[in-house]
PDBQT receptor file of N, H, CA, C and O in Angstrom, charges set to zero:
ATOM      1  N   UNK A   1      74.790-133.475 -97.135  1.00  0.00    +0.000 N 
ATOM      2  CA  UNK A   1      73.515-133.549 -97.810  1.00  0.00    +0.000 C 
ATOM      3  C   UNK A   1      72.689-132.317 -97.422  1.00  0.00    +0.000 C 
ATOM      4  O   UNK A   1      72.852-131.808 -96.312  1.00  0.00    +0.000 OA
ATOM      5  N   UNK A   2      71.611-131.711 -98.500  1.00  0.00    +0.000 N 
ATOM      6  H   UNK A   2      71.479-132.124 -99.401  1.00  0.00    +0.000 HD
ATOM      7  CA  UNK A   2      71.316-130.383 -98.270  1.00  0.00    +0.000 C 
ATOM      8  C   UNK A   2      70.276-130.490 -97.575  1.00  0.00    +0.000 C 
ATOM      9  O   UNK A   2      69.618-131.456 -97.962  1.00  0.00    +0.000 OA
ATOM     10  N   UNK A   3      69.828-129.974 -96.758  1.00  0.00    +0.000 N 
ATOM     11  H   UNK A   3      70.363-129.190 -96.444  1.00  0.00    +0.000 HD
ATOM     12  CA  UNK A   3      67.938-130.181 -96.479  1.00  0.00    +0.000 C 
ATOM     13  C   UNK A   3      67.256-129.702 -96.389  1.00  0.00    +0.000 C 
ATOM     14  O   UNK A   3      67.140-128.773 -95.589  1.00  0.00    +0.000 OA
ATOM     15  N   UNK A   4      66.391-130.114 -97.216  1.00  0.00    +0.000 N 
ATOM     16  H   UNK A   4      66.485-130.869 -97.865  1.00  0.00    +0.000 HD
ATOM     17  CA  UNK A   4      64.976-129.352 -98.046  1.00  0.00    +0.000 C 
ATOM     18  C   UNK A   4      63.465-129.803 -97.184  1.00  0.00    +0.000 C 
ATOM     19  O   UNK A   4      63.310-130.765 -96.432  1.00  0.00    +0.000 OA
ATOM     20  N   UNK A   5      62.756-129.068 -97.466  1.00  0.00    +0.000 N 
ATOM     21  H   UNK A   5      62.882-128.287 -98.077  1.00  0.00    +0.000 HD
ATOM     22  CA  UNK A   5      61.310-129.660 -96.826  1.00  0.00    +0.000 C 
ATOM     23  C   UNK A   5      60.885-129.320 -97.669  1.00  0.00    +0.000 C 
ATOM     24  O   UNK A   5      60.915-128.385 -98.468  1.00  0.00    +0.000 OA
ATOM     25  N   UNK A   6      59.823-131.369 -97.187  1.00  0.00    +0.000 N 
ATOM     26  H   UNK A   6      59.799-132.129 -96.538  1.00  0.00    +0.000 HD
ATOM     27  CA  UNK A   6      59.127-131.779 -97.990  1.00  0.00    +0.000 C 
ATOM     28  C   UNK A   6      57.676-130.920 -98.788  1.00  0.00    +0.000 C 
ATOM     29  O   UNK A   6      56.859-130.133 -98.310  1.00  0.00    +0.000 OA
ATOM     30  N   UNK A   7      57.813-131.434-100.040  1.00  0.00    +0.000 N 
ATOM     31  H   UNK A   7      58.476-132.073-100.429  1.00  0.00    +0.000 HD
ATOM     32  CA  UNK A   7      57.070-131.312-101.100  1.00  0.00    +0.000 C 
ATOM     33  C   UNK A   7      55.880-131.144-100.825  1.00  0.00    +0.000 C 
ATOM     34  O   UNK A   7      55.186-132.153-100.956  1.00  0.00    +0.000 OA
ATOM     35  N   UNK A   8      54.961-129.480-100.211  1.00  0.00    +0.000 N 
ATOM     36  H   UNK A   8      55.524-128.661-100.105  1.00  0.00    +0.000 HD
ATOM     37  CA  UNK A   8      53.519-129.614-100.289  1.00  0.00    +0.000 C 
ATOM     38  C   UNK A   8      52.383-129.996-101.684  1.00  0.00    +0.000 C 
ATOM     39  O   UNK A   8      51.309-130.590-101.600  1.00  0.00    +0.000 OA
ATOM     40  N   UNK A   9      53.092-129.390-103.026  1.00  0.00    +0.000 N 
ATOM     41  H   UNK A   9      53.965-128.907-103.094  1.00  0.00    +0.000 HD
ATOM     42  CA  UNK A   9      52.387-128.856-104.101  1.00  0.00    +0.000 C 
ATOM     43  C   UNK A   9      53.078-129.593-104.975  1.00  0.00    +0.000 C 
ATOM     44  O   UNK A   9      54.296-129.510-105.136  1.00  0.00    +0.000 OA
ATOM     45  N   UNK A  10      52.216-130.450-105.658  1.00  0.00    +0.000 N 
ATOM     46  H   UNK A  10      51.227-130.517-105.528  1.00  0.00    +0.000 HD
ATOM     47  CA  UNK A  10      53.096-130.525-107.634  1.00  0.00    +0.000 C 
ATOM     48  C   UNK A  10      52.217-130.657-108.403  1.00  0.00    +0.000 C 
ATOM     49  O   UNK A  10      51.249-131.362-108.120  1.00  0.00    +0.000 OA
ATOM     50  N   UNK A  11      52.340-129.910-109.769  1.00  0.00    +0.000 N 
ATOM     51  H   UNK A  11      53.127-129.337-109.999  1.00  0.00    +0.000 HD
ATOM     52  CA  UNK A  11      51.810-129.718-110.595  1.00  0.00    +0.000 C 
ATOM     53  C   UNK A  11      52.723-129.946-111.979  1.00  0.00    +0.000 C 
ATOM     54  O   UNK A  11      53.760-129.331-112.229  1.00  0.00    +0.000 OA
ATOM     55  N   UNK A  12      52.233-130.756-112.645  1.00  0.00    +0.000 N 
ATOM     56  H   UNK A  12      51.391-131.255-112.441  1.00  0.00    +0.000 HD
ATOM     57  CA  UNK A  12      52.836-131.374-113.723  1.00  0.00    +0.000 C 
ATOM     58  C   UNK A  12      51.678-130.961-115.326  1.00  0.00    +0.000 C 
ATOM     59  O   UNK A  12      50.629-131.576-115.515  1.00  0.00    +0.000 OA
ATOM     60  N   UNK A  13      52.224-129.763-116.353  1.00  0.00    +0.000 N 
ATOM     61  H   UNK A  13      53.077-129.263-116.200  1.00  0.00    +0.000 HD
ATOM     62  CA  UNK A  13      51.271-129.908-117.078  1.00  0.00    +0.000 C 
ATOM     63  C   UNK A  13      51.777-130.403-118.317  1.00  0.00    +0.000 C 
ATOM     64  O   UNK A  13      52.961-130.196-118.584  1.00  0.00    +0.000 OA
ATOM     65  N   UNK A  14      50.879-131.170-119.288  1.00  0.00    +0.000 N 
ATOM     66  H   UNK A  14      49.918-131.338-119.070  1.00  0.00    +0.000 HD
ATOM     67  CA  UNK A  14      50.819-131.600-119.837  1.00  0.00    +0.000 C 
ATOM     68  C   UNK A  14      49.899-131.079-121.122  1.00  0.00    +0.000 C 
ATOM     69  O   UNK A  14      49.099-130.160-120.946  1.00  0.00    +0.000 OA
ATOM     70  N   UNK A  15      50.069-131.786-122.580  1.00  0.00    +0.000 N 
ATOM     71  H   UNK A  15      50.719-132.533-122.723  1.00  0.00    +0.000 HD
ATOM     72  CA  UNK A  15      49.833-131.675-123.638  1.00  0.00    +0.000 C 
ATOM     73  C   UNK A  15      47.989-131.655-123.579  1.00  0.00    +0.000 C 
ATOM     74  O   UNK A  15      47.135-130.919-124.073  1.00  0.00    +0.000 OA
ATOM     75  N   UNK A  16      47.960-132.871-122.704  1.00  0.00    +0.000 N 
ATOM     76  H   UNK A  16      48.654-133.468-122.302  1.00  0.00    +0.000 HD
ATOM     77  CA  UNK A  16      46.124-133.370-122.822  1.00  0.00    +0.000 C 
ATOM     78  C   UNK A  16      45.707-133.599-121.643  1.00  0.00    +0.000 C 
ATOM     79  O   UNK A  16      44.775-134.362-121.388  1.00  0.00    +0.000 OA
ATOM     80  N   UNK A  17      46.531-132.789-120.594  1.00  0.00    +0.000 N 
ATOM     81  H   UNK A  17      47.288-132.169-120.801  1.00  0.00    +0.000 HD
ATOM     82  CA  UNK A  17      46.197-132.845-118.841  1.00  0.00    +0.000 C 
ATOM     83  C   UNK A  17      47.185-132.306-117.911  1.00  0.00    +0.000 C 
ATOM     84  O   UNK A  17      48.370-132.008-118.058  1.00  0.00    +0.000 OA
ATOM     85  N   UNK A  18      46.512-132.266-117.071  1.00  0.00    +0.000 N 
ATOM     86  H   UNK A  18      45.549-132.509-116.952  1.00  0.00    +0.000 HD
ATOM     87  CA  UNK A  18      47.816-132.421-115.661  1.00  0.00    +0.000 C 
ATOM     88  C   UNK A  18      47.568-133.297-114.793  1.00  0.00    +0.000 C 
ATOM     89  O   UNK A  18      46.570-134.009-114.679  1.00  0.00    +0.000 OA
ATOM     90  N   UNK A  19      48.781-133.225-113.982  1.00  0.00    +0.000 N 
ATOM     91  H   UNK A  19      49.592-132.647-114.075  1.00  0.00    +0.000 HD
ATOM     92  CA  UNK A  19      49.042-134.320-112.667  1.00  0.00    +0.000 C 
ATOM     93  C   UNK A  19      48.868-133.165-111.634  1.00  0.00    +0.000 C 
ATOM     94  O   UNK A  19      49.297-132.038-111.880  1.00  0.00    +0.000 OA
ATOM     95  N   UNK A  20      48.353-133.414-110.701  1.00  0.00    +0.000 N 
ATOM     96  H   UNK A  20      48.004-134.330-110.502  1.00  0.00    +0.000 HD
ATOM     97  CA  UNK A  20      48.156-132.532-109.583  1.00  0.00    +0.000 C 
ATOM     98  C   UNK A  20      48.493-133.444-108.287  1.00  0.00    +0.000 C 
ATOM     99  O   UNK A  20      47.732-134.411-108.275  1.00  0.00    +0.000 OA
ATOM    100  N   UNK A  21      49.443-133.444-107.129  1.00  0.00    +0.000 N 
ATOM    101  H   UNK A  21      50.061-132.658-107.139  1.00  0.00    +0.000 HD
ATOM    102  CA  UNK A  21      49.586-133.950-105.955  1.00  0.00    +0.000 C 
ATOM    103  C   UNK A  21      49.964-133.144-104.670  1.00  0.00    +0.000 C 
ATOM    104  O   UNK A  21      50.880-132.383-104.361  1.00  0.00    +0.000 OA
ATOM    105  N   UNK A  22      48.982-133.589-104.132  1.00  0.00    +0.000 N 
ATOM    106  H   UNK A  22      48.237-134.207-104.383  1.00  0.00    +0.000 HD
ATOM    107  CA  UNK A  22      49.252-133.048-102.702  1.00  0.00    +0.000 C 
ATOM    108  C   UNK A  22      49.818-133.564-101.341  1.00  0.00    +0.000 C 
ATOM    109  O   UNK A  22      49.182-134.537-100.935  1.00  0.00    +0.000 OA
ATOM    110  N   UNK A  23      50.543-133.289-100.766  1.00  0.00    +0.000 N 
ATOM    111  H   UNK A  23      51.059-132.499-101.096  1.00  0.00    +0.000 HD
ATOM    112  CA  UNK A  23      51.000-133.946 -99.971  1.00  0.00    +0.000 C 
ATOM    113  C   UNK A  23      50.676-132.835 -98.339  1.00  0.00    +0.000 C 
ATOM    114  O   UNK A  23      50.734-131.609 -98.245  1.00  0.00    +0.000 OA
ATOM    115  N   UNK A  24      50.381-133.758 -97.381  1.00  0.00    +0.000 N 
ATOM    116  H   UNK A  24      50.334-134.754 -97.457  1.00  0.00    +0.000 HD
ATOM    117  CA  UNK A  24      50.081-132.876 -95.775  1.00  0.00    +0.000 C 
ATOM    118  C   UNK A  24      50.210-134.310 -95.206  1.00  0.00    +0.000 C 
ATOM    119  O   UNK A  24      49.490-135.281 -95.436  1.00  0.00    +0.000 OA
ATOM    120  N   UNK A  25      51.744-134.170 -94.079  1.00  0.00    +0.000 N 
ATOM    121  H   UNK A  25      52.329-133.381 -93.892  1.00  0.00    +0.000 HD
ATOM    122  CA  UNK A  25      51.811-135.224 -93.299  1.00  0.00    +0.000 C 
ATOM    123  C   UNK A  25      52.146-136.435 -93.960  1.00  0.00    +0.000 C 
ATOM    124  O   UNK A  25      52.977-136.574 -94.858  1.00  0.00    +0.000 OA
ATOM    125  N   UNK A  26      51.126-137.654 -93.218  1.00  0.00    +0.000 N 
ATOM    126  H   UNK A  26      50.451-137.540 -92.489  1.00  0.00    +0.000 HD
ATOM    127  CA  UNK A  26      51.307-138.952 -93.730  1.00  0.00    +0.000 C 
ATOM    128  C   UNK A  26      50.650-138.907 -94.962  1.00  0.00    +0.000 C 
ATOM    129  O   UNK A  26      50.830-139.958 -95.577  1.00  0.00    +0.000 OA
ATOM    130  N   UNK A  27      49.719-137.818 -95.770  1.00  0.00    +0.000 N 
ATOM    131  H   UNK A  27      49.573-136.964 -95.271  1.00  0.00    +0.000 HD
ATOM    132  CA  UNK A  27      48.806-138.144 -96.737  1.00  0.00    +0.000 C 
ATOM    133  C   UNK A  27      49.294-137.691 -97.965  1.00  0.00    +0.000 C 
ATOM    134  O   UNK A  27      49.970-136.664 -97.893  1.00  0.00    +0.000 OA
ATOM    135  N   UNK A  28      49.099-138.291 -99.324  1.00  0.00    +0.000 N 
ATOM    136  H   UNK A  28      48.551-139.125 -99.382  1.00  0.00    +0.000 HD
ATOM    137  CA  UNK A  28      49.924-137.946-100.470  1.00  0.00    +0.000 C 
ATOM    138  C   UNK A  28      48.812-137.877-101.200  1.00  0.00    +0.000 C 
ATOM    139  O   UNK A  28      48.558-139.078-101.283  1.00  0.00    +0.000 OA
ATOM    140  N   UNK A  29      47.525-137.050-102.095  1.00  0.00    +0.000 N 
ATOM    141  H   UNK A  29      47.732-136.074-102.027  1.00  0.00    +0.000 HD
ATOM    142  CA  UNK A  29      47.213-137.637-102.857  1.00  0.00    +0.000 C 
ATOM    143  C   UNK A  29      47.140-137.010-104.155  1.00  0.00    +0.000 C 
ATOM    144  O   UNK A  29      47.372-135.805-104.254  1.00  0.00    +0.000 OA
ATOM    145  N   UNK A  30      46.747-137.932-105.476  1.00  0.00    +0.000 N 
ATOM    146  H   UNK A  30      46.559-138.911-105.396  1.00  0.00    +0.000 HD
ATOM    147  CA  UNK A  30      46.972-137.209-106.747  1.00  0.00    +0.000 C 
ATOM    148  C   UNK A  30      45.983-137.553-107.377  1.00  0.00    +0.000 C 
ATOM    149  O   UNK A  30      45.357-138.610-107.291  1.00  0.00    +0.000 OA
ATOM    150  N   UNK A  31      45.707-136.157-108.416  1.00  0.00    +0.000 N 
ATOM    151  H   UNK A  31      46.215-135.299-108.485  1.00  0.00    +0.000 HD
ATOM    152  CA  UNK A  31      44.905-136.326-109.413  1.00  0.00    +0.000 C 
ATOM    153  C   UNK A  31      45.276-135.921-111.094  1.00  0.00    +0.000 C 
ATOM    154  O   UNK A  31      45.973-134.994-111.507  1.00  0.00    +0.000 OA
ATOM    155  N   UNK A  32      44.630-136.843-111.769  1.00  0.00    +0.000 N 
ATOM    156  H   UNK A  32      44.063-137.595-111.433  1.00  0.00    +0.000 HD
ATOM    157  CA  UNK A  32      45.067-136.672-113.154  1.00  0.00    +0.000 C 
ATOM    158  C   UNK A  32      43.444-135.898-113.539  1.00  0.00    +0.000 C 
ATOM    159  O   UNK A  32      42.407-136.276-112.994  1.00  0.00    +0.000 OA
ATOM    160  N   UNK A  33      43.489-134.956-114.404  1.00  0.00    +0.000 N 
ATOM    161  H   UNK A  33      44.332-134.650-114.847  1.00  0.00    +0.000 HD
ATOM    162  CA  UNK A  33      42.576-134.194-114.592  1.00  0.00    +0.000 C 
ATOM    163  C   UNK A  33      42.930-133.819-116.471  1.00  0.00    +0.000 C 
ATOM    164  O   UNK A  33      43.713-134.440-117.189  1.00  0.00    +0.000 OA
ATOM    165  N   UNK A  34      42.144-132.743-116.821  1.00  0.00    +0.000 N 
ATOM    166  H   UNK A  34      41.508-132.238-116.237  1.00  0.00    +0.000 HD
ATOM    167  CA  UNK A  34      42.011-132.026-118.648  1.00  0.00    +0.000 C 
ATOM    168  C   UNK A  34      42.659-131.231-118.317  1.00  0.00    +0.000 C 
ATOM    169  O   UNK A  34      43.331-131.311-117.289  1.00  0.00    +0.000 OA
ATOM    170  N   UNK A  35      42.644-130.149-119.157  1.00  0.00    +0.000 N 
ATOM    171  H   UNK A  35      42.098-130.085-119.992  1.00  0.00    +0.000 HD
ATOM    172  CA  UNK A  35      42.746-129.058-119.439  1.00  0.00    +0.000 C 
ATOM    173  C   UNK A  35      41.803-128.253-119.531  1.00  0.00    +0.000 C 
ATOM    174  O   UNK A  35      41.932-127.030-119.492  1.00  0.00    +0.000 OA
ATOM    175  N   UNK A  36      40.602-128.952-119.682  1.00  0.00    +0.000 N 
ATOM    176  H   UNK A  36      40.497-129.946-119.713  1.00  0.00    +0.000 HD
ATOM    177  CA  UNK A  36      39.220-128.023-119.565  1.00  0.00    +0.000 C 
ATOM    178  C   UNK A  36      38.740-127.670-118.121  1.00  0.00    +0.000 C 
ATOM    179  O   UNK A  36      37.871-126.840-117.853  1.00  0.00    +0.000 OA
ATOM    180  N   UNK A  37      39.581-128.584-117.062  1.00  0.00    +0.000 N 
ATOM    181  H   UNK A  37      40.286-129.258-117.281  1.00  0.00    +0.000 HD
ATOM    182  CA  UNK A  37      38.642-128.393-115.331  1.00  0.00    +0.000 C 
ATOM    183  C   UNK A  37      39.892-127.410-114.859  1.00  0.00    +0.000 C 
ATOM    184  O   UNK A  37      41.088-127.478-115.141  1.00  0.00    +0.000 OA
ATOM    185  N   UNK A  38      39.212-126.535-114.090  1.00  0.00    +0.000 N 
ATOM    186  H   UNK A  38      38.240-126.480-113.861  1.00  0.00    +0.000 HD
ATOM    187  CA  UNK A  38      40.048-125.177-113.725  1.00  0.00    +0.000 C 
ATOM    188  C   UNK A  38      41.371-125.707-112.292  1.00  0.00    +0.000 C 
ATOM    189  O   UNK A  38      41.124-126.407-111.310  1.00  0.00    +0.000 OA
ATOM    190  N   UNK A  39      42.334-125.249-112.567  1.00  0.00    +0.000 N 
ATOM    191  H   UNK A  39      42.535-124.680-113.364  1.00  0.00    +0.000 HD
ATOM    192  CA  UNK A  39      43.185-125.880-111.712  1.00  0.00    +0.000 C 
ATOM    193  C   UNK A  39      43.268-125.341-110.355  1.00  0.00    +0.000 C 
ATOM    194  O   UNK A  39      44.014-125.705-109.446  1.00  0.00    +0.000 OA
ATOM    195  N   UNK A  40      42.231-124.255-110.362  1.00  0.00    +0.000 N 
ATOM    196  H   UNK A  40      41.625-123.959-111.101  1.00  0.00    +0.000 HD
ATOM    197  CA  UNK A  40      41.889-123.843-108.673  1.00  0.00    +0.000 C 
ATOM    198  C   UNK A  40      41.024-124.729-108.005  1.00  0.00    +0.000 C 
ATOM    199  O   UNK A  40      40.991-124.894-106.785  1.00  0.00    +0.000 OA
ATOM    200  N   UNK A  41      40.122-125.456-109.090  1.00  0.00    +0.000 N 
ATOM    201  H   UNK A  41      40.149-125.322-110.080  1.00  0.00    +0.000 HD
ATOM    202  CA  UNK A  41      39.116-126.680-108.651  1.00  0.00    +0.000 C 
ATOM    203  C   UNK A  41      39.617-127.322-108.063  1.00  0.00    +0.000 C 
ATOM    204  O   UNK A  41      39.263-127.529-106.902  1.00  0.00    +0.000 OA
ATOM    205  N   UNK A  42      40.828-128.009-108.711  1.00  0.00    +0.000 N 
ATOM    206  H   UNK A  42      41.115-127.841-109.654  1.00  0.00    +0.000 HD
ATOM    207  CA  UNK A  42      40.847-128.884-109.143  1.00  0.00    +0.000 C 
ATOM    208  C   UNK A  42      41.934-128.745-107.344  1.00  0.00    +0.000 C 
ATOM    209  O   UNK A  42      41.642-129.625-106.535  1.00  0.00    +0.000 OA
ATOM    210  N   UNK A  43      42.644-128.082-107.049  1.00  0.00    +0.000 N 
ATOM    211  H   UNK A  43      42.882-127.367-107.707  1.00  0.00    +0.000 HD
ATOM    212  CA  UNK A  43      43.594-127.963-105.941  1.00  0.00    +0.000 C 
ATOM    213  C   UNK A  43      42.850-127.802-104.712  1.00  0.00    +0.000 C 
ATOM    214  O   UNK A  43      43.281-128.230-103.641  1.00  0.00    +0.000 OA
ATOM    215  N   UNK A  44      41.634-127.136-104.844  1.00  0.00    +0.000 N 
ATOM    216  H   UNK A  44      41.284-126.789-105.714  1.00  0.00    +0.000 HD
ATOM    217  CA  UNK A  44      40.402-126.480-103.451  1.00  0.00    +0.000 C 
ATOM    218  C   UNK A  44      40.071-128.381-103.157  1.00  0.00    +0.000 C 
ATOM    219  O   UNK A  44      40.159-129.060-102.134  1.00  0.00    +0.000 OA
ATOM    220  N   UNK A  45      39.699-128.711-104.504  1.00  0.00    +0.000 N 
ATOM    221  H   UNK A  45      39.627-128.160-105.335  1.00  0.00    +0.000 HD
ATOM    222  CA  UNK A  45      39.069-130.708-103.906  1.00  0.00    +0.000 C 
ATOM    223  C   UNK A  45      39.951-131.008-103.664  1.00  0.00    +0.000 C 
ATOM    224  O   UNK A  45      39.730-132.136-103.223  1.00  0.00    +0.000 OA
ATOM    225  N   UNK A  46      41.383-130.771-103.573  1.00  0.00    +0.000 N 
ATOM    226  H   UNK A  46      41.563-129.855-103.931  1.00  0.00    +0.000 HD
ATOM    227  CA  UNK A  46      42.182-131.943-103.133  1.00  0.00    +0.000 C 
ATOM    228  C   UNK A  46      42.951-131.664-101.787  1.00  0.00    +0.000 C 
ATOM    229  O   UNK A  46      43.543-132.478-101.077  1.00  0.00    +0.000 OA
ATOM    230  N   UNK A  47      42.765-130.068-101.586  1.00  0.00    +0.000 N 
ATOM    231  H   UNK A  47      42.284-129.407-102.162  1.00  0.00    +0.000 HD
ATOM    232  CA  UNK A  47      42.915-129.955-100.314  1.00  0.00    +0.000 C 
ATOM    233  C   UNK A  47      41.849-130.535 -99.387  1.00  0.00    +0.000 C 
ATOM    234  O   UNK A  47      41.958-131.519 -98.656  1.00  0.00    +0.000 OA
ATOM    235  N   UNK A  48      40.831-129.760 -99.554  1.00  0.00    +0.000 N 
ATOM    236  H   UNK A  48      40.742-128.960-100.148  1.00  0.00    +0.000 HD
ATOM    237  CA  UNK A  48      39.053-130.688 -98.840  1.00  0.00    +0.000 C 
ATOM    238  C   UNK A  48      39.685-132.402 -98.722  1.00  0.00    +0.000 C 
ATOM    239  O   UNK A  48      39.435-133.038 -97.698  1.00  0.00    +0.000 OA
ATOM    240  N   UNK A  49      40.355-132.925 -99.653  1.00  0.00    +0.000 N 
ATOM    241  H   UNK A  49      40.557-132.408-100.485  1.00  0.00    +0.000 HD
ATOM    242  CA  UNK A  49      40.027-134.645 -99.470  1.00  0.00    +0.000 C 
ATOM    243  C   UNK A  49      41.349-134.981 -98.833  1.00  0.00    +0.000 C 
ATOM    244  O   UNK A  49      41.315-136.175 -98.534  1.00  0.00    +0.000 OA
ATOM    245  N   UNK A  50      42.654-134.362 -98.454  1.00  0.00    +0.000 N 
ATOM    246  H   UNK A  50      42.681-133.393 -98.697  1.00  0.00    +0.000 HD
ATOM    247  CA  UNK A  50      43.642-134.424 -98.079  1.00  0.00    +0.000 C 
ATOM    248  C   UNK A  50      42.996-133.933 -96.381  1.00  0.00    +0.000 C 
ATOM    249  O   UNK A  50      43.126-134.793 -95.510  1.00  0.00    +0.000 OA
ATOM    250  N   UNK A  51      42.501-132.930 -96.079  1.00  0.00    +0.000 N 
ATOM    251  H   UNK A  51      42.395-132.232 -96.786  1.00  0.00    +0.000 HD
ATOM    252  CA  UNK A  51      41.992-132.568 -94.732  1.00  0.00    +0.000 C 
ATOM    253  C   UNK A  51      41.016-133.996 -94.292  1.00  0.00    +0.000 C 
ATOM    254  O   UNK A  51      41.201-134.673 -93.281  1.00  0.00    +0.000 OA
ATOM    255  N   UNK A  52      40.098-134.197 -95.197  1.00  0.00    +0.000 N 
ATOM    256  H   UNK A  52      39.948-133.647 -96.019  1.00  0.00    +0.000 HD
ATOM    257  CA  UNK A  52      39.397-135.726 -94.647  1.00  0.00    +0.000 C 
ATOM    258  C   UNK A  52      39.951-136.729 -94.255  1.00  0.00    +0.000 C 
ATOM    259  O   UNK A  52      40.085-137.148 -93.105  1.00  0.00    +0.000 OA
ATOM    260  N   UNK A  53      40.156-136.980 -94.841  1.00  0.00    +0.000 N 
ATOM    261  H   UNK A  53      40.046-136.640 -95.775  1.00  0.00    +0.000 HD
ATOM    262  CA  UNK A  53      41.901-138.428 -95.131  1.00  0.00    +0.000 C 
ATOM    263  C   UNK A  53      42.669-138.147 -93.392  1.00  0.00    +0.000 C 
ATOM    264  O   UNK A  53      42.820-138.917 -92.443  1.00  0.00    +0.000 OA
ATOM    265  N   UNK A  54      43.088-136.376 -93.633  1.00  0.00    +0.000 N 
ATOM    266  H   UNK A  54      42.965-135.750 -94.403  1.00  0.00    +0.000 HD
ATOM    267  CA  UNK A  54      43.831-136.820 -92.425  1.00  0.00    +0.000 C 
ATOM    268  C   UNK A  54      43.155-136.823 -90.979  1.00  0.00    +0.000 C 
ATOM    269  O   UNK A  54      43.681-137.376 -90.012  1.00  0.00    +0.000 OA
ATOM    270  N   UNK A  55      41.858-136.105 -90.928  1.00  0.00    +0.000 N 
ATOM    271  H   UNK A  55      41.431-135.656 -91.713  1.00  0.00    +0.000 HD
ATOM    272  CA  UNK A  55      41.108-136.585 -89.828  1.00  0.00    +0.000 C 
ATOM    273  C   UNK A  55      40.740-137.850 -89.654  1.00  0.00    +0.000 C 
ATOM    274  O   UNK A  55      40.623-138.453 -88.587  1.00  0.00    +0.000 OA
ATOM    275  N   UNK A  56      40.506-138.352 -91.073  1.00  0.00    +0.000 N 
ATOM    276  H   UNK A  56      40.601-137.862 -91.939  1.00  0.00    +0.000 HD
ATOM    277  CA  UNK A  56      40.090-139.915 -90.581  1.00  0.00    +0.000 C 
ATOM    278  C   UNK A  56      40.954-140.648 -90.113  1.00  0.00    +0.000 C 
ATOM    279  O   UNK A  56      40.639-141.452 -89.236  1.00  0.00    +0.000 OA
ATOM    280  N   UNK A  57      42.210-140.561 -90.556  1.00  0.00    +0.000 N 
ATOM    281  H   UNK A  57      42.466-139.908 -91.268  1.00  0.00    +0.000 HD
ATOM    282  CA  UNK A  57      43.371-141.975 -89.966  1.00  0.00    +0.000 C 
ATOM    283  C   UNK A  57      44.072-141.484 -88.974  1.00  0.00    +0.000 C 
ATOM    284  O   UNK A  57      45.061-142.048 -88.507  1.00  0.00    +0.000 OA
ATOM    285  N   UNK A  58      43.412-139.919 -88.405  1.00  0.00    +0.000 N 
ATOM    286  H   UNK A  58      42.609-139.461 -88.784  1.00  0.00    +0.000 HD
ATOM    287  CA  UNK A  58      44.464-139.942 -86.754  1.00  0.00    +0.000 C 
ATOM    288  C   UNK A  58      43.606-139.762 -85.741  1.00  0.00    +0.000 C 
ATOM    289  O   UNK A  58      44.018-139.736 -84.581  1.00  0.00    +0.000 OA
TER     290      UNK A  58
């Protein structure tokens, strides 16, 4: 079996959005967003709420 490390970044785009998920550690989180909100936004908030998340639960 090959081994890869794990998945920081995914970005999934779509017709009428994207999927955006982040993963650091124990924390996974995702957002469904337009096409109109800029996807640097949209990755800067989800790092910020992925850094919160993981100060809070360790």
């Amino acid at each position: 079996m090959a081994k890869i490390d794990p998945i920081k970044e995914l970005i999934i785009e779509g017709e009428k959005g994207r999927i955006v998920a982040r993963n650091k550690g124990n924390v996974l989180v995702v957002a469904f967003n337009g096409n109109e909100t800029p996807l640097g936004v949209v990755k800067l908030e989800l790092e910020e709420f992925v850094e919160k998340i993981s100060k809070t639960i360790s």
